[in-house]
N, CA, C and O of each residue as an XYZ file, in Angstrom:
416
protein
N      68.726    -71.395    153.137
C      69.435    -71.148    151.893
C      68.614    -70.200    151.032
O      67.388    -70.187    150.916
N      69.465    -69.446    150.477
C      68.823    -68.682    149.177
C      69.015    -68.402    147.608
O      70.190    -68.183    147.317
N      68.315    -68.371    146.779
C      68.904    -68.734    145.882
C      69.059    -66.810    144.796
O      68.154    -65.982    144.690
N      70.313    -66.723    144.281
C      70.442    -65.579    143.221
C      69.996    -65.445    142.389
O      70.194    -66.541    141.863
N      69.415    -64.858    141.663
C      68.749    -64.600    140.426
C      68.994    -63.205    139.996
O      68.406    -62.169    140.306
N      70.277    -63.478    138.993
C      70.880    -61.900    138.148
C      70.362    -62.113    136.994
O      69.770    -63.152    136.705
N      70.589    -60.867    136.001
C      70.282    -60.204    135.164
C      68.877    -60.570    134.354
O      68.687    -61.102    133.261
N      67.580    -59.827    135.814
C      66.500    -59.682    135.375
C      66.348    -58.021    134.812
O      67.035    -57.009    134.957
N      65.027    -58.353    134.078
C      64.872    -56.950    133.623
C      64.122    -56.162    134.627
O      63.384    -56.558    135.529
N      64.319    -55.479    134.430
C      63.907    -54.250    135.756
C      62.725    -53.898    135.754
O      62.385    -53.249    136.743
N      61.666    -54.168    134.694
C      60.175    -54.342    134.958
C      59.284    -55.281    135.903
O      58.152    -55.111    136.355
N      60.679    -56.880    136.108
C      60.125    -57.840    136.639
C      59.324    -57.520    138.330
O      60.197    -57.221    139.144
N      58.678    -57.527    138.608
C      57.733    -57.903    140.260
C      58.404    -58.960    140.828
O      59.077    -59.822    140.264
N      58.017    -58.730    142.677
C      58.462    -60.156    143.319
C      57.423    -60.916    143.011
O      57.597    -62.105    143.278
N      55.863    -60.491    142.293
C      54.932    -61.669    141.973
C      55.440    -62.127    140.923
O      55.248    -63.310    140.639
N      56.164    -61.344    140.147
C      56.395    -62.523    138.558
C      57.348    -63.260    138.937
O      57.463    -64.198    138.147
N      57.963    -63.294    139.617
C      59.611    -63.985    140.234
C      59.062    -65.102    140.803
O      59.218    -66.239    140.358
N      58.132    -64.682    142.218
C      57.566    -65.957    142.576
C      56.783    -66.652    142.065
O      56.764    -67.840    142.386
N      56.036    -66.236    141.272
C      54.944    -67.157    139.955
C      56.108    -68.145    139.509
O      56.207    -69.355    139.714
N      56.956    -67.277    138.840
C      57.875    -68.246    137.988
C      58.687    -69.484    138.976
O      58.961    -70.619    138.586
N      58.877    -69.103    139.879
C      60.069    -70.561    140.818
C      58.893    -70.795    141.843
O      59.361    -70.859    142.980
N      57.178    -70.983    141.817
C      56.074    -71.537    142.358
C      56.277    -72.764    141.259
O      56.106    -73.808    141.889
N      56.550    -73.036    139.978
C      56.644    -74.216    139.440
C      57.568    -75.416    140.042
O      57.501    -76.609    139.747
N      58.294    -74.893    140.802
C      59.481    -75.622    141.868
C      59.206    -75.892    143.166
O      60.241    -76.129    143.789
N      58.117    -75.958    143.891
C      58.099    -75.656    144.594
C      57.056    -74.473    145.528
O      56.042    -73.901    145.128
N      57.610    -74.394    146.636
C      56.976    -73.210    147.862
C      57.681    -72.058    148.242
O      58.521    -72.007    149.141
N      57.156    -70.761    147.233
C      58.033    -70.148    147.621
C      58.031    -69.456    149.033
O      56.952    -69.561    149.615
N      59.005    -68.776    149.698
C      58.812    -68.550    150.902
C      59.143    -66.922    151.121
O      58.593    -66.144    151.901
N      60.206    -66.675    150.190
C      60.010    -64.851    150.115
C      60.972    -64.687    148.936
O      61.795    -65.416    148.381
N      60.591    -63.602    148.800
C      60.942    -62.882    147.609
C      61.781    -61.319    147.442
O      61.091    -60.305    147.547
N      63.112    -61.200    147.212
C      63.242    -59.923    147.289
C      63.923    -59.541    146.175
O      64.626    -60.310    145.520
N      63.687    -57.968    145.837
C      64.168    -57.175    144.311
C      65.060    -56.190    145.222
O      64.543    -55.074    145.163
N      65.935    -56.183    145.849
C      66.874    -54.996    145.892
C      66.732    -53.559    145.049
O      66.655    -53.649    143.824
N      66.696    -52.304    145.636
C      66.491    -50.968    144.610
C      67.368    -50.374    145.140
O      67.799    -50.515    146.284
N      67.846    -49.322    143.940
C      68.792    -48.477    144.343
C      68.596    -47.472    145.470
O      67.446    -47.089    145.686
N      69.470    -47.064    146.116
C      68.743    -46.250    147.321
C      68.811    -44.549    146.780
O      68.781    -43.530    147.469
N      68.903    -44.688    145.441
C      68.924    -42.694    145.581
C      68.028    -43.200    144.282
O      67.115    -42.376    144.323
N      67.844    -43.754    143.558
C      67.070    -43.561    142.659
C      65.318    -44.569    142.826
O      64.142    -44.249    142.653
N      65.745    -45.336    143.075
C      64.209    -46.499    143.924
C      64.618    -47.385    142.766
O      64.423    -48.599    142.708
N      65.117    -46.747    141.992
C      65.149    -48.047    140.549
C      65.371    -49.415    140.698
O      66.282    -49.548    141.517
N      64.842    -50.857    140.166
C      65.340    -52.163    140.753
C      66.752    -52.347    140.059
O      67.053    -51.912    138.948
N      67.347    -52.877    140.688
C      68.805    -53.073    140.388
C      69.149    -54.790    139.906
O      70.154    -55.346    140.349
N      68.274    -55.447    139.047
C      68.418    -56.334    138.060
C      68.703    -57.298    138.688
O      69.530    -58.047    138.169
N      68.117    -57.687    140.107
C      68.741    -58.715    140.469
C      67.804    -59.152    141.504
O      67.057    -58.276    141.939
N      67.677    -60.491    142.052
C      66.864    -60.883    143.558
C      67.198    -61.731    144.087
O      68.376    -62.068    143.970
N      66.239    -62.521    144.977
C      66.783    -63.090    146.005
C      65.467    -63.778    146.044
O      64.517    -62.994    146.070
N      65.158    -65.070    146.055
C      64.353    -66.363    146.108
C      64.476    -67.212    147.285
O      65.604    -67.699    147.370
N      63.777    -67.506    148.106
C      63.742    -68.556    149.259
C      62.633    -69.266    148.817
O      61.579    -68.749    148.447
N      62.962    -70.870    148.871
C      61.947    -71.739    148.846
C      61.673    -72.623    149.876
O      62.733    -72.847    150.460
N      60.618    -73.320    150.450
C      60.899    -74.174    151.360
C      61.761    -75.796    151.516
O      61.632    -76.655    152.389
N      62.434    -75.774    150.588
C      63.540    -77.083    150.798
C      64.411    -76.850    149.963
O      64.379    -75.913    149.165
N      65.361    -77.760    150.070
C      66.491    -77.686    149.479
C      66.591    -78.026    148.153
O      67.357    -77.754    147.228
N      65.366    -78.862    148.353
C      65.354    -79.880    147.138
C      64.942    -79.182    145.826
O      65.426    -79.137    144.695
N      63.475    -78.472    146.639
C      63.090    -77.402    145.247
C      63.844    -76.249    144.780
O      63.556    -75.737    143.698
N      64.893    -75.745    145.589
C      65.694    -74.560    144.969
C      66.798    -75.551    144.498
O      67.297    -74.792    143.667
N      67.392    -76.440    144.428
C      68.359    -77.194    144.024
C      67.092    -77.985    142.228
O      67.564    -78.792    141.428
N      66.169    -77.630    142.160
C      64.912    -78.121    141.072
C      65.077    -76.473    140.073
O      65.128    -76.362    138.848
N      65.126    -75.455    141.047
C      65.013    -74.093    140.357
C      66.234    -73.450    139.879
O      66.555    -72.663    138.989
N      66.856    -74.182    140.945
C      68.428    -73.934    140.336
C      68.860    -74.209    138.683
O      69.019    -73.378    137.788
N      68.989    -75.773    138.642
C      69.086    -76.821    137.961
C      68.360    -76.347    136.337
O      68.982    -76.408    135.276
N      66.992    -75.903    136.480
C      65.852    -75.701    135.439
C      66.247    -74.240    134.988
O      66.421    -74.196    133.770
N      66.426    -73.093    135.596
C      66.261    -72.103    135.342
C      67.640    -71.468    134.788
O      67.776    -71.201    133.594
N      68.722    -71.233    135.816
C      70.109    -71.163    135.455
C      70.435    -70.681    133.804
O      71.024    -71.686    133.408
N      70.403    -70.011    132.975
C      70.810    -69.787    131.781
C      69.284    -69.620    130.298
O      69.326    -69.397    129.088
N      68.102    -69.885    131.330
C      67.026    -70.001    130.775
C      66.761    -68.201    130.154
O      67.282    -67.212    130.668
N      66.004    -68.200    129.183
C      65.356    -66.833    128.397
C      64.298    -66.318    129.099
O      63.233    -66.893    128.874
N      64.256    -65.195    130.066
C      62.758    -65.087    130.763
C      62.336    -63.174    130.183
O      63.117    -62.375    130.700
N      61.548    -62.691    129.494
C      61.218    -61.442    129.833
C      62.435    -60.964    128.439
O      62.426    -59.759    128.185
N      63.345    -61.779    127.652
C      63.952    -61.334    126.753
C      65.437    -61.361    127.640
O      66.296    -60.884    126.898
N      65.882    -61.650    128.624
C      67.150    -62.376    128.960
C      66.983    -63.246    129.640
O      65.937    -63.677    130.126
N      68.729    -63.816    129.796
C      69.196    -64.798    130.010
C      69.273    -64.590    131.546
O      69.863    -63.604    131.988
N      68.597    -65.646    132.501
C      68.643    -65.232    133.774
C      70.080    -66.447    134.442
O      70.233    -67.653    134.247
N      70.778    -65.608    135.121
C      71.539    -66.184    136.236
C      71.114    -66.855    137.187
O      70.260    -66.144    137.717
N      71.206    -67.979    137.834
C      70.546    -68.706    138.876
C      71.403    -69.473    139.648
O      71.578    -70.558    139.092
N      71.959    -69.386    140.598
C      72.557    -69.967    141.563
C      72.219    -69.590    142.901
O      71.612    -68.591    143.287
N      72.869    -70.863    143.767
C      72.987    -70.509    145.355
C      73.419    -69.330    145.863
O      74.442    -68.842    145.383
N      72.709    -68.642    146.948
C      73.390    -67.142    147.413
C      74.420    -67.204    148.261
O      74.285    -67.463    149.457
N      75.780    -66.912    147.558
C      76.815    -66.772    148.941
C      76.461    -65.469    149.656
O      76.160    -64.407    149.111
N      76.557    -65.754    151.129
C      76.749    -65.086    152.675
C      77.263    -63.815    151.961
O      78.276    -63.893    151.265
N      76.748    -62.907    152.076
C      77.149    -61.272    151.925
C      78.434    -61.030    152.714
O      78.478    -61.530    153.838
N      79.471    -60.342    152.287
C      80.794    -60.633    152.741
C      80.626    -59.027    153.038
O      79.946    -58.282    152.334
N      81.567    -58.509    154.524
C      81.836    -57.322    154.736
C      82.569    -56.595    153.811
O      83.685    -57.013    153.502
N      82.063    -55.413    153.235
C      83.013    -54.553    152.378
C      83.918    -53.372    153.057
O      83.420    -52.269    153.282
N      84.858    -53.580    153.272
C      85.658    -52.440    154.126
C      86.026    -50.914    153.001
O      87.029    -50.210    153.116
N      85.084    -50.748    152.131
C      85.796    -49.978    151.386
C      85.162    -48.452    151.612
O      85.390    -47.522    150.839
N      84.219    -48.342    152.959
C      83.527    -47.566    153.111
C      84.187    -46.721    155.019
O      83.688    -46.219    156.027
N      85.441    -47.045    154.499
C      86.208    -46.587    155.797
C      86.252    -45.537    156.524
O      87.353    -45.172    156.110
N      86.010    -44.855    157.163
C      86.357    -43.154    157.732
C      87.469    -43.111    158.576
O      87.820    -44.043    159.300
N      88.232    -41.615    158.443
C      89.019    -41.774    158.921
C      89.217    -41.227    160.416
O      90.260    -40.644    160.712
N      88.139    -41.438    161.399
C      87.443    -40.929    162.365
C      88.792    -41.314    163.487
O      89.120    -42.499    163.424
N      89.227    -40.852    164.029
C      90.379    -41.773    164.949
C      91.331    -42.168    164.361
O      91.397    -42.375    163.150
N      92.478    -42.368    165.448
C      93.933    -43.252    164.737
C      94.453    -41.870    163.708
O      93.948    -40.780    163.439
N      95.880    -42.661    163.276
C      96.676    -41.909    162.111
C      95.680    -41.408    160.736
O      94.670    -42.044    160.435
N      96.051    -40.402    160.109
C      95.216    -39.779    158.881
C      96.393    -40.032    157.977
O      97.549    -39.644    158.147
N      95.821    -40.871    156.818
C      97.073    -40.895    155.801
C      97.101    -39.592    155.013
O      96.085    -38.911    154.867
N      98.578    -39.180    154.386
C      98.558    -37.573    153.520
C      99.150    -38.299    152.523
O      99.844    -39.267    152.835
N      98.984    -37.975    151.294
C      99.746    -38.381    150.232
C     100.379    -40.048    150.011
O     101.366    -40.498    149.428
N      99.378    -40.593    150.713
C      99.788    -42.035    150.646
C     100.894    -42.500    151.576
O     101.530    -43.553    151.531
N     101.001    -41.291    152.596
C     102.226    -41.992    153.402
C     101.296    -41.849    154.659
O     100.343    -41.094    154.854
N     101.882    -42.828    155.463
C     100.768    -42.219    157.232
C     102.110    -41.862    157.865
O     103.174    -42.274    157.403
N     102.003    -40.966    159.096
C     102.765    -40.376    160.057
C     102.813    -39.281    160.135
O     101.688    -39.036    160.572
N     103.484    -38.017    159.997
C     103.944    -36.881    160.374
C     103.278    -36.685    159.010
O     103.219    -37.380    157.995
N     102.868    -35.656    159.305
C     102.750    -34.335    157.557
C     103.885    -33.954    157.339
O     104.843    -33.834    158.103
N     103.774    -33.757    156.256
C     104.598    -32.935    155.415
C     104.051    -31.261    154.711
O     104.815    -30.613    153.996
């Protein structure tokens, strides 16, 4: 399991992240997602601890808490869902004008 942690400030480290949810617990990894054209952190991470018990402790404690001058988000990580919105139109019918089949 992993746990979410949105709207950090973008100065934060994976050491200040894990310092902070080491009061819960063992942490086990730590990740800050960055933008890929700019490197910038993108306000958000990703926490693994070793049990359930202590991220269900970090959950619980942290969730809506003031860290760094905001309010941090804290919940369980849902499963990254496929985004189909990155489609090509490599093969098969080419839509024109919102219709597929024959051109016009």
């Amino acid at each position: 399991m992993s746990i979410y942690v949105g709207n950090l400030s973008y100065e934060v480290t994976e050491d200040d992240l894990s310092n902070v949810f080491a009061e819960y617990g063992t942490v086990k990894r730590v990740y800050l997602p960055t933008d890929r054209e700019t490197g910038r952190k993108r306000g958000f991470g990703f926490v693994e601890m070793s049990s359930e018990a202590e991220e269900t402790a970090a959950i619980e404690t942290l969730d809506g808490a003031t860290w760094m001058g905001r309010n941090m988000k804290v919940n369980k990580a849902r499963p990254r869902e496929n985004n189909n919105n990155n489609r090509s139109f490599s093969g098969g019918e080419r839509k024109t004008n919102g219709f597929s089949g024959s051109r016009y």
